[in-house]
C-alpha positions in Angstrom: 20.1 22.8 62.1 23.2 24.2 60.3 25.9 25.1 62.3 26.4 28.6 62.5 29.6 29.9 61.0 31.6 33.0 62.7 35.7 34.9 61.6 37.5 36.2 64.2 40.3 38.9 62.4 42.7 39.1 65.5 43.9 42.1 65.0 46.8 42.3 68.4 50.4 43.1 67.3 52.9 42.2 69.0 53.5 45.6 71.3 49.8 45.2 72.5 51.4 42.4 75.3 49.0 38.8 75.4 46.0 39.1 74.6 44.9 35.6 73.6 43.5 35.2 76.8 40.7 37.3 76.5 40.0 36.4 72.8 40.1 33.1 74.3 36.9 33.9 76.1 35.5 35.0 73.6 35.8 32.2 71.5 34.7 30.3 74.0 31.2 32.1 74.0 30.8 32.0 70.3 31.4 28.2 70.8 28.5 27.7 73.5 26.1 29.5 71.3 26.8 26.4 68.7 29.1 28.3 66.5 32.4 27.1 64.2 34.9 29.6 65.1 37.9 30.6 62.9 40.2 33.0 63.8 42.7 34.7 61.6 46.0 36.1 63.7 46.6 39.2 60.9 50.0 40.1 62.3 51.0 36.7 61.0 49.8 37.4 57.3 51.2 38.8 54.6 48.8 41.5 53.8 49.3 44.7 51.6 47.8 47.8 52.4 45.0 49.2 50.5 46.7 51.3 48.2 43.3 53.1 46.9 44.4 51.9 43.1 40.2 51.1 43.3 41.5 47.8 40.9 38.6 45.8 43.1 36.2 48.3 41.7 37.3 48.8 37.7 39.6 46.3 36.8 38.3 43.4 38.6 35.3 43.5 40.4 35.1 42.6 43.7 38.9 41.1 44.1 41.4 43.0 45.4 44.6 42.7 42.9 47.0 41.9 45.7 47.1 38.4 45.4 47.9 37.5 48.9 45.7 36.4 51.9 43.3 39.6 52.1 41.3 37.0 49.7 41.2 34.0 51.6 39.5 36.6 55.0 37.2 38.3 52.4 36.1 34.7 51.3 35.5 33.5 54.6 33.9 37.0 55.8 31.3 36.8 52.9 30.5 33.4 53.6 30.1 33.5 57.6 27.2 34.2 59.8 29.2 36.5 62.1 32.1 38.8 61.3 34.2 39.6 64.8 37.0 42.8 64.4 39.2 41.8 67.5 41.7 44.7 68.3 43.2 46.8 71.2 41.6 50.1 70.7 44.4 53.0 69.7 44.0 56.5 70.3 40.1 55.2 69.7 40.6 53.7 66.2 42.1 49.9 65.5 45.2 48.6 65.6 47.6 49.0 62.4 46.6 45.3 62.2 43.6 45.2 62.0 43.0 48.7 60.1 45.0 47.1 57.0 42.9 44.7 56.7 39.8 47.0 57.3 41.1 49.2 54.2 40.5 46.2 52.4 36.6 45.7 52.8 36.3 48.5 50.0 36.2 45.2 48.0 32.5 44.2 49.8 30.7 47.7 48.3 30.3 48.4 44.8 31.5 52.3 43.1 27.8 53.1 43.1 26.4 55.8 45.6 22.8 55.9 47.2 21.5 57.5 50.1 20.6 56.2 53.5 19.7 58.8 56.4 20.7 61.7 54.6 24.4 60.5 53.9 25.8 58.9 51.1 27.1 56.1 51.3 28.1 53.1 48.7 26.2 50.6 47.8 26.8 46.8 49.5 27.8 44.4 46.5 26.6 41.1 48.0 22.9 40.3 49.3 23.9 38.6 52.1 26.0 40.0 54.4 27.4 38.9 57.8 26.5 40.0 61.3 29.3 42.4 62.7 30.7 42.4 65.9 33.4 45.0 67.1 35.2 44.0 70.4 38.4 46.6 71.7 40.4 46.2 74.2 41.7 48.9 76.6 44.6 49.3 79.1 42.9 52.1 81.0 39.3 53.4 80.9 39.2 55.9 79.1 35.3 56.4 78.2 35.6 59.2 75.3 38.4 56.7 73.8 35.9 54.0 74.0 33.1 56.1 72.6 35.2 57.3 69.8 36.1 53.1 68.8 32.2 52.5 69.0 30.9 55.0 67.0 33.9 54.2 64.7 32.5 50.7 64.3 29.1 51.8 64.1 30.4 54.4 60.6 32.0 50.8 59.6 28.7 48.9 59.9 27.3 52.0 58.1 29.0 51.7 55.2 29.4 47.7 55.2 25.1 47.0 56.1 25.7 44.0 57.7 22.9 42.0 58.9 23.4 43.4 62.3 25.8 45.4 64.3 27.4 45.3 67.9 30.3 47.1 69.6 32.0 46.8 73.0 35.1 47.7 74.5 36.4 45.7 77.5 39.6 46.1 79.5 42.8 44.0 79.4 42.5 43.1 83.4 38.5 42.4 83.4 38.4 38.7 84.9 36.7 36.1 82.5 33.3 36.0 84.3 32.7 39.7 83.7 34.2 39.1 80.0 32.3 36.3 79.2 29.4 38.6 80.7 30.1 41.0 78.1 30.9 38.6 75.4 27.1 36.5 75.8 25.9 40.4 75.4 26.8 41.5 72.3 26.4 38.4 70.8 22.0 39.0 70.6 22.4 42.9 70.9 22.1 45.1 68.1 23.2 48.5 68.4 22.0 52.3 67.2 24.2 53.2 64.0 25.5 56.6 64.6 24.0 58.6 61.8 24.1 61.9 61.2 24.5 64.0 64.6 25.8 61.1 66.5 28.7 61.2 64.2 29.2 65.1 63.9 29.5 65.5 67.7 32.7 63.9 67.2 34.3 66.6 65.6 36.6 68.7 67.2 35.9 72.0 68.1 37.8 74.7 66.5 40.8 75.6 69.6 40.3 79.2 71.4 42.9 81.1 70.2 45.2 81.9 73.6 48.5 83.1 73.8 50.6 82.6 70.7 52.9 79.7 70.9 56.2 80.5 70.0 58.4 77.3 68.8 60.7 76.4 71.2 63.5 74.5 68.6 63.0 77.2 65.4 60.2 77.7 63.0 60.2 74.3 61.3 57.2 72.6 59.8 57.0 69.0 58.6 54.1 67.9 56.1 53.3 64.2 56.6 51.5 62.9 53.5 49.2 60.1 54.0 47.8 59.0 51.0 48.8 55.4 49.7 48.6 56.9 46.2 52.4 57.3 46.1 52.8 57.0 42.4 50.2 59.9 40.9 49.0 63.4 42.8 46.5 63.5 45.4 44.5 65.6 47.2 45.8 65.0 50.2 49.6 66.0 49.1 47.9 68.6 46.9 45.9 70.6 50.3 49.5 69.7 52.5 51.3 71.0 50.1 49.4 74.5 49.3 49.4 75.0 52.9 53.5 74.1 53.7 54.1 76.4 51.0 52.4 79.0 52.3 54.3 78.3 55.8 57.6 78.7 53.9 56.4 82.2 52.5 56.3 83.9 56.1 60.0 82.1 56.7 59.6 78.8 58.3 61.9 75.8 57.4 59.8 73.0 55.4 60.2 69.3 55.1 57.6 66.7 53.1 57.5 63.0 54.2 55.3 60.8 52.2 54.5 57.6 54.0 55.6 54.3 51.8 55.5 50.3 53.0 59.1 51.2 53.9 57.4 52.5 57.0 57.2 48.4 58.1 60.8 48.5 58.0 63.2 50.1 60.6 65.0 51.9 58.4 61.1 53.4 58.0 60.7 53.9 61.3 64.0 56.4 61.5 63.2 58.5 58.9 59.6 58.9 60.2 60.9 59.7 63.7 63.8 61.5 62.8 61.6 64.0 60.9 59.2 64.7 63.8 62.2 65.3 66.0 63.5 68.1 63.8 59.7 69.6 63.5 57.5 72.3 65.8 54.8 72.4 63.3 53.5 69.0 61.7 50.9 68.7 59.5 49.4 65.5 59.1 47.4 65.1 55.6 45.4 62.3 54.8 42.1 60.5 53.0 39.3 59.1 54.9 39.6 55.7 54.4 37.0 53.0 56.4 35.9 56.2 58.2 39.4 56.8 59.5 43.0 57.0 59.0 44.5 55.1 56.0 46.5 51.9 57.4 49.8 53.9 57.0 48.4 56.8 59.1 47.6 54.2 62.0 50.8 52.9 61.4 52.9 56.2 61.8 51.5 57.2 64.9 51.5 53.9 66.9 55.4 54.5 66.0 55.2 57.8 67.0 53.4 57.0 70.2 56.1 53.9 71.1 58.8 56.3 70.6 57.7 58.3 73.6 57.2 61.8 75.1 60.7 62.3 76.6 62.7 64.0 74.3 59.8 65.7 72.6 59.4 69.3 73.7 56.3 70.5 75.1 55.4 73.9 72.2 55.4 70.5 69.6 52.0 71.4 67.5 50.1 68.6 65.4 47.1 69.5 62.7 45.2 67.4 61.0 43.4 68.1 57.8 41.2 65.0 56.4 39.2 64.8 52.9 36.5 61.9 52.1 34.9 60.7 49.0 31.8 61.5 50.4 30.2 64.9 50.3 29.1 65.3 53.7 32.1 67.2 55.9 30.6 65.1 58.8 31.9 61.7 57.7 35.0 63.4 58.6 34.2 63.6 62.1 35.8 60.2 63.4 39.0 60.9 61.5 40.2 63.8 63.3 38.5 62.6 67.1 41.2 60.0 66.8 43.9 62.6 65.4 42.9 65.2 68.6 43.3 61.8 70.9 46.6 61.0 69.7 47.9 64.2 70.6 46.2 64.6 73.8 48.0 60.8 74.7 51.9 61.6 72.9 52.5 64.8 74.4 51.7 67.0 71.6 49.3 70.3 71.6 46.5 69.6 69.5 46.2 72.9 67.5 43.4 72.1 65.4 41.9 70.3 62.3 39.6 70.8 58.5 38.1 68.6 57.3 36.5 68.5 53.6 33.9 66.5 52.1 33.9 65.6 48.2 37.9 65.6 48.1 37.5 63.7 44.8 36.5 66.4 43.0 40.3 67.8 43.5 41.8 64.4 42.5 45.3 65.6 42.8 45.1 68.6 40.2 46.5 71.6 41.8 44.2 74.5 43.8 46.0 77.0 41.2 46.0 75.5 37.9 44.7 78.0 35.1 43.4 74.1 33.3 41.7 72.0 36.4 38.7 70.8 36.1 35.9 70.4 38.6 33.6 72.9 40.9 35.6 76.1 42.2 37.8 75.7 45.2 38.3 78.9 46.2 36.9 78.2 49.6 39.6 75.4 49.9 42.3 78.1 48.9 40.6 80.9 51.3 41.1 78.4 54.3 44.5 77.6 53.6 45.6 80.7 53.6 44.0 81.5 57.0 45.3 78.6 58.5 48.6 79.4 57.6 48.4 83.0 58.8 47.7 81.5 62.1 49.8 78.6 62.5 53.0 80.7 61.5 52.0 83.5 64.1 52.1 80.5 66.8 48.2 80.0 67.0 45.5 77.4 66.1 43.6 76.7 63.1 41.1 79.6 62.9 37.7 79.0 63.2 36.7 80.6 60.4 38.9 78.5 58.2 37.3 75.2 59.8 33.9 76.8 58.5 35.2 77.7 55.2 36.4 74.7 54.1 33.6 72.8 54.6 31.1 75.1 52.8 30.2 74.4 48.7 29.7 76.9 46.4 27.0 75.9 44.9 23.7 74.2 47.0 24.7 71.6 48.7 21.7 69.3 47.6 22.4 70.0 43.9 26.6 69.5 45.0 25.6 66.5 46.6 23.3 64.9 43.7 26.2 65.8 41.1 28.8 64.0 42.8 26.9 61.1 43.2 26.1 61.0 39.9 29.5 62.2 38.5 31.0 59.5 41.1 29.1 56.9 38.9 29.4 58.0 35.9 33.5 58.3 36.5 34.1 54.7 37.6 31.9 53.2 34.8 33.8 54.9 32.5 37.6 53.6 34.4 35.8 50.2 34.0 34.9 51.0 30.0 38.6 51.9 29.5 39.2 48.1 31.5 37.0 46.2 29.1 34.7 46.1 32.2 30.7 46.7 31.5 28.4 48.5 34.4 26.9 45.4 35.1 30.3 43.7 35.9 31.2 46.5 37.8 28.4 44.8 40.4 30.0 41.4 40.5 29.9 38.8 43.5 32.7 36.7 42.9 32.6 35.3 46.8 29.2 34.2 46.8 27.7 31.3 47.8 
């Protein structure tokens, strides 16, 4: 019988205090059920961050052009029996750690789209595909956190259709019997993939408007940019900026801070912090990326969250606006749970969130431009505009603009069937200008 074959990505940094002992439980049980266990400590890699450059996809197919260890883990993750995502869970998402990494799986699906329950999703590049176990660890119970991380790693089995999927989330005090009680668990269970409803709940409701907050340190807004495409527009600057703009119209004070790998530095870490200091009003902007915040997101507000509540004053307002390559506003939903719950746990008021499917389709071309290309966004542009009517009057992201922003023009059956196939057609054509054929583009370099 051959011996069965599991990765471990430990995804613990070095603030998250000792964990080893309960992934040393774990281990343990994969051991007993006959497996060969190897672990990969990710704080102790060099590892880029996913940079959404979508090389894996046109240039070459299926390997990520940083040339560093993210191949050796995809290598061994293709070629196991059992994939385990080991991480303490943060504001209900996974560790910076671990979530760089995670970026990286983009590399296991190919460019092509195809539907499954009513979503659409990529298609998986390799036959076989590993079981996928998701284990978090919390300090404190905290049972919406926890369901947050699971149906995070159920959107992540979604997307990655491993053989089988299983999430659990245990404490950092729970003695080893009750872990290892856990641990035999999940090992043979396989878990509902939240589809669909089960992933929409997640979205925040629209906050009921109450009495207008009036910025306690001046009427200054700071637009937090998280895209990784630092070098070339993107949508995500493009909707943060329309909307700062906007803010600076009715008289407020602006500031833009696009997050760079500098961020991993401390000189990083002061600018970032020295920014929200000086802000009332931020606006964090971002791509969906692995069905949540991009690795720098993470990043920026487990540094935000270290720093503390104390000198942060208590009118501080945080928005989030979120865009995915997928058409379906709902794929969204996981993104800005995790936003809401890092304001609810760092002391700021949550004043709201949009969230728009198909962001693509903007690609970085401005709302306004008399030349872009692509369906009409005057929805997009409508929303913005009420939202910033609202925030500068001291008040939360209307509802109305929530709704607006997530409707199409145009059918949303025929919107959805043309950005599939528009999504296809675009990256076989990247790949033509690569020297890269379609059937290249579905390459399995990892194989056995």
């Amino acid at each position: 019988m051959t011996e069965k074959k599991v990765v471990i990505l430990d995804g613990a940094g070095s603030a998250d205090g000792d964990l080893s002992p309960i992934l040393d439980v774990l281990s343990h049980a994969l051991q007993a059920d006959g497996a060969q266990v190897e672990i990969f400590p990710l704080r102790e890699m060099k590892l880029a961050h996913c940079l959404g450059c979508f090389g894996c996809w046109v240039k070459t197919p299926g390997i990520c052009v940083e040339a560093d260890g993210g191949g050796e883990i995809v290598k061994a993750i293709i070629r196991s029996d059992v994939t385990v995502l080991f991480t303490p869970v943060t504001f209900g998402g996974y560790s910076p750690e671990l979530k760089k990494m995670v970026d990286r799986f983009v590399q296991l699906i190919s460019p092509f789209f195809e539907m499954d329950h009513g979503e659409v999703h990529h298609t998986p590049r390799y036959a076989r595909r590993p079981r996928l176990v998701t284990v978090g660890v919390q300090r404190h119970p905290d049972p919406y956190e926890a369901h947050i991380f699971k149906t995070l790693a159920g959107r992540n089995a979604i997307n990655l259709r491993p053989a089988s999927f299983a999430a659990e989330v245990v404490l950092s005090d729970d003695g080893a019997d009750a872990l290892r009680e856990r641990f035999e668990s999940i090992l043979t269970r396989s878990d509902a993939l939240p589809f669909g409803d089960a992933a929409a709940s997640l979205m925040p409701a629209p906050v009921v408007p109450g009495t207008a907050v009036e910025p306690a340190g001046g009427r200054r807004a700071l637009l937090i940019v998280g895209s990784p495409k630092t070098n070339e527009p993107s949508t995500s600057g493009v909707l943060g900026g329309y909307l700062l703009d906007r803010l600076k119209e009715r008289g407020w004070e602006t500031e833009s801070l696009t997050l760079r790998a500098s961020l991993n530095r401390p000189e990083g870490e002061r600018e970032l912090l020295s920014s929200v200091e000086r802000a009332r009003l931020i606006l964090l902007v971002f791509p969906l990326y692995a069905d949540a915040l991009p690795y720098l997101v993470t990043k920026a507000l487990a540094v935000i969250a270290a720093h503390g509540q104390a000198s942060r004053e208590p009118s501080q307002r945080l928005v989030g606006i979120v865009n995915s390559g997928f058409p379906e506003t709902h794929q969204n939903s996981v993104a800005l749970a995790i936003c809401r719950e890092f304001a609810a746990q760092s002391g700021f008021m949550w004043a709201g969130g949009l969230a728009l499917g198909g962001g693509g389709m903007i690609g970085g071309q401005p709302l306004t431009g008399a030349k872009r290309s692509g369906p009409p966004v005057q929805h997009v542009i409508a929303a913005l505009e009420m939202t910033a009517v609202a925030l500068a009057e001291g008040l939360p992201v209307p509802a109305e603009a929530v709704s607006m922003i997530a409707k199409t023009r145009i059918p949303f059956a025929l919107w959805r069937s043309l950005y599939v196939w528009m999504g296809g057609k675009g990256f076989e054509k990247q790949a033509a200008k690569n020297g890269i054929g379609k059937d290249q583009l579905l390459a399995q370099p990892y194989a056995v």
